[in-house]
Every structure is written in structure tokens, then in C-alpha cells.
matplotlib code that plots the C-alpha trace (Angstrom):
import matplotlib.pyplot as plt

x = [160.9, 163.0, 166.0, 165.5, 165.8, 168.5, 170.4, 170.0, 172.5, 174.8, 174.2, 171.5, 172.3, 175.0, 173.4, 173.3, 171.3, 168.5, 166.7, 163.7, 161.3, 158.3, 155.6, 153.3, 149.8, 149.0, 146.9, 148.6, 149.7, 154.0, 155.7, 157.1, 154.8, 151.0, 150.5, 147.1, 146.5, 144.2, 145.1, 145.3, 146.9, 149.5, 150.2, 150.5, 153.1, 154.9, 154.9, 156.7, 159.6, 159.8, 159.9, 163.1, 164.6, 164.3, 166.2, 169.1, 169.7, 172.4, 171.1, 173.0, 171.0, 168.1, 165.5, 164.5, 161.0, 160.1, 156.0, 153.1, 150.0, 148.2, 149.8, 152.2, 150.0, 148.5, 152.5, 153.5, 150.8, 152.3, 156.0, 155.5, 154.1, 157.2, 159.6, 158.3, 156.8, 159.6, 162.1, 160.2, 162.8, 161.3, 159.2, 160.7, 158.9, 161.0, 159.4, 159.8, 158.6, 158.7, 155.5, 152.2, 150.6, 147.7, 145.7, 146.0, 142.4, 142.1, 145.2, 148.5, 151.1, 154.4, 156.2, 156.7, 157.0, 160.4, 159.7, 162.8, 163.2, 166.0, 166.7, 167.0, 167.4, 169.1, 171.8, 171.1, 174.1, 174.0, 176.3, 175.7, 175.8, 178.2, 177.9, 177.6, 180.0, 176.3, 176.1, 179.4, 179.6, 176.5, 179.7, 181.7, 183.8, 183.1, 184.8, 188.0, 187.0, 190.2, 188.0, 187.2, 183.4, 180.7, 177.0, 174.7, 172.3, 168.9, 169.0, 165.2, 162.7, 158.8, 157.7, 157.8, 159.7, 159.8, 163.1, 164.6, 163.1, 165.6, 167.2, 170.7, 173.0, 174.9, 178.3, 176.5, 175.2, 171.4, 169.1, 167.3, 164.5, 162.7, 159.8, 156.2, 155.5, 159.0, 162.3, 166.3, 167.4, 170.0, 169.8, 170.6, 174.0, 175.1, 175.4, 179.2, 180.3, 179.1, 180.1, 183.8, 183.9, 182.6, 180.0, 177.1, 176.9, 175.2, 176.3, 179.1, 177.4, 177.3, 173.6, 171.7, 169.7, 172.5, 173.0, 174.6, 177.9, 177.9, 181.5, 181.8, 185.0, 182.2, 179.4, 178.8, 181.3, 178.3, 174.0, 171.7, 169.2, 165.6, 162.8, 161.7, 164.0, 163.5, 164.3, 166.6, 168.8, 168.5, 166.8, 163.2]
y = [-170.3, -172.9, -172.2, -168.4, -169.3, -171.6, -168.7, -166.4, -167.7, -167.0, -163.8, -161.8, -158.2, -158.8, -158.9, -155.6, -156.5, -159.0, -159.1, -161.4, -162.8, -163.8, -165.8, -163.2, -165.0, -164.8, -167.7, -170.2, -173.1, -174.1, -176.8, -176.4, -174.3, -173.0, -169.6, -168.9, -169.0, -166.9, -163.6, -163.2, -166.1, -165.1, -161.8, -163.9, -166.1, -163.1, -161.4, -164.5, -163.8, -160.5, -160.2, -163.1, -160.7, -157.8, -159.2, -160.8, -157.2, -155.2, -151.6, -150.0, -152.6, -153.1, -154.9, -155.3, -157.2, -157.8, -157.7, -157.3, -155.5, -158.6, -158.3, -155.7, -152.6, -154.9, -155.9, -152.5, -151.9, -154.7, -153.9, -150.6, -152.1, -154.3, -152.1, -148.8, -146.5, -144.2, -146.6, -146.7, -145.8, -145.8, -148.1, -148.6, -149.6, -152.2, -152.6, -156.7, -156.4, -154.3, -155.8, -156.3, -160.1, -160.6, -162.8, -159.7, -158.3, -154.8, -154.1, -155.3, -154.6, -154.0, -153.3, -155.1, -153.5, -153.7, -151.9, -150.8, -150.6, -149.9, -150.9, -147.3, -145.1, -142.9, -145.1, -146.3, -145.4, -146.0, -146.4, -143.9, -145.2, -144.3, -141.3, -142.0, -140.7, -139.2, -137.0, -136.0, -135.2, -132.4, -130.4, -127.9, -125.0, -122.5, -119.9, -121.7, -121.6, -123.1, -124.7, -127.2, -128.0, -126.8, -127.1, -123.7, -124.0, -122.6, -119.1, -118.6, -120.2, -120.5, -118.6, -114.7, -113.3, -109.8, -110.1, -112.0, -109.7, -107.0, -106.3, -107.2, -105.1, -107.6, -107.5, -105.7, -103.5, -104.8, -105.0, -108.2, -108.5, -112.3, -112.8, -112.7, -114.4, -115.7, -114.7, -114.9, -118.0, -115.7, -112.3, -108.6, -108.9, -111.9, -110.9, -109.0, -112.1, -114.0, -111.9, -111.3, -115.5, -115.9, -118.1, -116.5, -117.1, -114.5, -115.7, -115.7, -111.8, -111.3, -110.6, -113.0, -113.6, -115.4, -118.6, -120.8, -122.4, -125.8, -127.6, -131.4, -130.9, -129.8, -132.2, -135.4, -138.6, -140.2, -140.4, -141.0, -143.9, -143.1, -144.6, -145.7, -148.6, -149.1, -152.4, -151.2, -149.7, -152.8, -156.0, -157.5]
z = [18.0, 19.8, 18.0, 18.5, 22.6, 22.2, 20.8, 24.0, 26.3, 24.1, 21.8, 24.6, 23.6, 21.1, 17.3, 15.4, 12.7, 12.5, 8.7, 8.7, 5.7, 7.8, 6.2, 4.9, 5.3, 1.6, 2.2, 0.1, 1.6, 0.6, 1.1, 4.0, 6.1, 6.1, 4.7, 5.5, 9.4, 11.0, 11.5, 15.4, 15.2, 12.9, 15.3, 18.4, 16.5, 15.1, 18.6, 20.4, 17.7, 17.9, 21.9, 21.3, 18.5, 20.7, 23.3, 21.0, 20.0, 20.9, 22.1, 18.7, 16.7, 14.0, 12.9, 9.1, 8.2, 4.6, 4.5, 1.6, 2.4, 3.5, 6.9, 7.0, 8.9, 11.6, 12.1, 12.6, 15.1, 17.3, 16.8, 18.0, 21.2, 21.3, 20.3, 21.1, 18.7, 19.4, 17.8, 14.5, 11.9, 8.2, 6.5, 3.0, 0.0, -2.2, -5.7, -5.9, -9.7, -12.7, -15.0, -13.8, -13.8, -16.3, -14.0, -11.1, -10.3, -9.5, -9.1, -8.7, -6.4, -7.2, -4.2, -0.8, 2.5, 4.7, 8.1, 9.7, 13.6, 16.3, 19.5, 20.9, 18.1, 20.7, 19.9, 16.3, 13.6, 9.9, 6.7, 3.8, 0.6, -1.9, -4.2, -7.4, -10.5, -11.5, -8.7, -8.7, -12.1, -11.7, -9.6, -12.3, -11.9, -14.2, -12.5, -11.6, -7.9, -5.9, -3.6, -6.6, -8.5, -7.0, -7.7, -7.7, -4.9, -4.4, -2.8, -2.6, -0.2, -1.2, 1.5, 2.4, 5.3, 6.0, 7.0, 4.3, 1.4, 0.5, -2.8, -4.3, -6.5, -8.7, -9.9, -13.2, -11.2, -11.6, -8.5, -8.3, -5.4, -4.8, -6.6, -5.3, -2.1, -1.9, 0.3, 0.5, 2.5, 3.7, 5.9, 4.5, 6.8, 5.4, 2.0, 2.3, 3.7, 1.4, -1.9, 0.1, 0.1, -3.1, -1.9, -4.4, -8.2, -10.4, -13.6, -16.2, -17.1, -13.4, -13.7, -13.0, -9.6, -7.0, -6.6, -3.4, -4.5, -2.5, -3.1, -3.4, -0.9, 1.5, 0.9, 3.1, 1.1, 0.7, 0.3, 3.0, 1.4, 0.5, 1.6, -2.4, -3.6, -7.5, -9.0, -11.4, -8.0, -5.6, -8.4, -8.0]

ax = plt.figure().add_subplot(projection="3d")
ax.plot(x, y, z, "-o")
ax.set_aspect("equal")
plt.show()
């Protein structure tokens, strides 16, 4: 706590991205600190540090805390107080371990909590990851579109809409409607466009029930993150 104050002459309103591994009041006791206070206690702690880290961030910033489930919900409650419920971001669920213990009772858990905040997410901005050669590779172009590979895309939504049930003649000549209780994600005056741009796929026969083309060229360059993080993507 005293070190966190020394720090605010200095870096007030400067640090973007604050990760923390807070005790998680397992009730073990380390070698180096208790692990097993009482919880109100442990809250009052936690909320001295986090009204310090609040202030050391810069308005674009973050905040990342690594939790289990002995303390992690009654921590949320009290950073939303400090940080403002509105600046909640995600709460993502890291599995720390791929095998369960033989001496767990009940069950055992597999996963750790890291709660994710911003400063004013007005103001927040975040990386994408990288795409993968996986994802890429699902892109072909099997009609030599110039605009490169492309994926087919879903042209249906599972819901009906009166507006968005019509019939299409394709290329074959056949007339394909939606199915039961389901709808085009695209109006009745779209589809000249659409057919003119060669944005619909309806199969090498030209028969089958259209398809979106999505290009890679026109895809984000990279993957917004999840809120499930494997082991075998990020380790244990």
C-alpha cells in the first residue's frame, strides 16, 4: 500500500495497464503473507488498492485482476463501486489446469477468474489478436472471384419476418423460399445488387439456396479475444 502511494507523484493518471494477482483468501497461510483473513477484512484491504490503482490510471487505461471463486464475486461487487459498473468490461475465465486433483471434494475447479475493467470505457481501445493461418485457410475461391478467397456466409436468420420472406430464382432457374419460421438476412430490393456484384453463392450447379460471400480482403486483420481462454491457447 505504501509503495502504491509513493508511486502517485509521479505516474497519477499516466499507467495504461495495471495487471494484479491479489491474494485470493484460500485460507492457507504462505510464506510470505496470510491467506486466510477474514472476509470484510480482506475487501477493505483490497478496496484501499484499488481506489490507488484507479487513480494511477490513465483515462484510456485498464485494470486486470486474477481471482478464484473464493473471493472473486464479492470483488466485483466492490470494484464496481470503485470503478463504476459502467466501466465493467468482461470477466474472462482462464482454465489454470487441464486434469482434475484426486484429493478435490465435490468438485474441482479448473478455471480462475480475471475480471477486466477500464478507466472510462468511453475511452478504452484494444489490440486484436492475430488471425490465425486456420482461419484464413477456411477462405477459397472456387469461382475465381478477383476480389480473392472468400468464405460463404449465412443468408438466413432463425427468425420470421414478413418482410424478409420472398422467393429467389437461381441461376438454374429453381425458386428456393426460407424454410419454416425462418427469413432472408437481406430485403427483396437488395437481391439485383447483390446477384449484379456477385456477392451471393448458389453453388457450382447454380442451384443451391444462396450464400453470402465474405472476402478475407474485407474482414477485420485480426480476432477480437473471447471471454474463454483454454490452456492449450494461453498455458495453465
Amino acid at each position: 500500500l505504501s509503495a502504491l502511494k509513493s508511486l502517485l507523484p509521479r505516474y497519477e493518471g499516466r499507467v495504461k495497464c495495471i495487471y494484479i494477482d491479489p491474494p485470493y483468501n484460500t485460507g492457507s497461510a504462505f510464506e510470505h503473507y496470510d491467506d486466510g483473513i477474514e472476509h470484510s477484512l480482506w475487501l477493505s484491504l483490497m478496496r484501499d488498492r484499488l481506489e490507488l490503482l484507479h487513480s494511477l490510471l490513465s483515462e484510456d487505461g485498464s485494470l486486470w485482476v486474477t481471482l478464484d471463486d473464493n473471493e472473486a464475486h464479492y470483488f466485483k461487487v466492490m470494484c464496481d463501486e470503485v470503478f463504476g459498473r459502467k466501466n465493467f468490461v468482461a470477466n474472462v475465465i482462464w482454465q489454470k489446469k487441464f486434469s482434475p486433483q484426486n484429493d478435490a471434494k465435490f468438485i474441482d475447479a479448473d478455471h480462475d477468474h480475471i475480471f477486466f475493467y477500464a478507466k472510462d470505457k468511453l475511452k478504452l481501445t484494444t489490440n486484436l489478436l492475430n488471425r490465425t493461418d486456420n482461419m484464413n485457410s477456411r477462405y477459397k475461391n472456387p469461382d475465381n472471384d478477383p476480389r480473392g478467397p472468400w468464405t460463404p456466409g449465412d443468408s438466413l436468420r432463425k427468425e420470421y419476418r414478413e418482410y424478409a420472406y420472398f422467393s429467389i430464382t437461381t441461376p438454374s432457374g429453381r425458386e428456393v423460399f426460407p424454410p419454416p419460421g425462418s427469413s432472408w438476412r437481406f430485403n427483396k430490393e437488395d437481391i439485383p445488387r447483390l446477384i449484379k456484384e456477385n456477392r451471393l453463392w448458389f453453388g457450382k450447379e447454380g442451384a443451391g439456396v444462396p450464400r453470402i460471400k465474405r472476402f478475407l480482403s474485407e474482414v477485420k486483420q485480426g480476432v477480437i479475444p473471447l471471454t474463454i481462454w483454454a490452456q492449450s491457447e494461453v498455458g495453465n
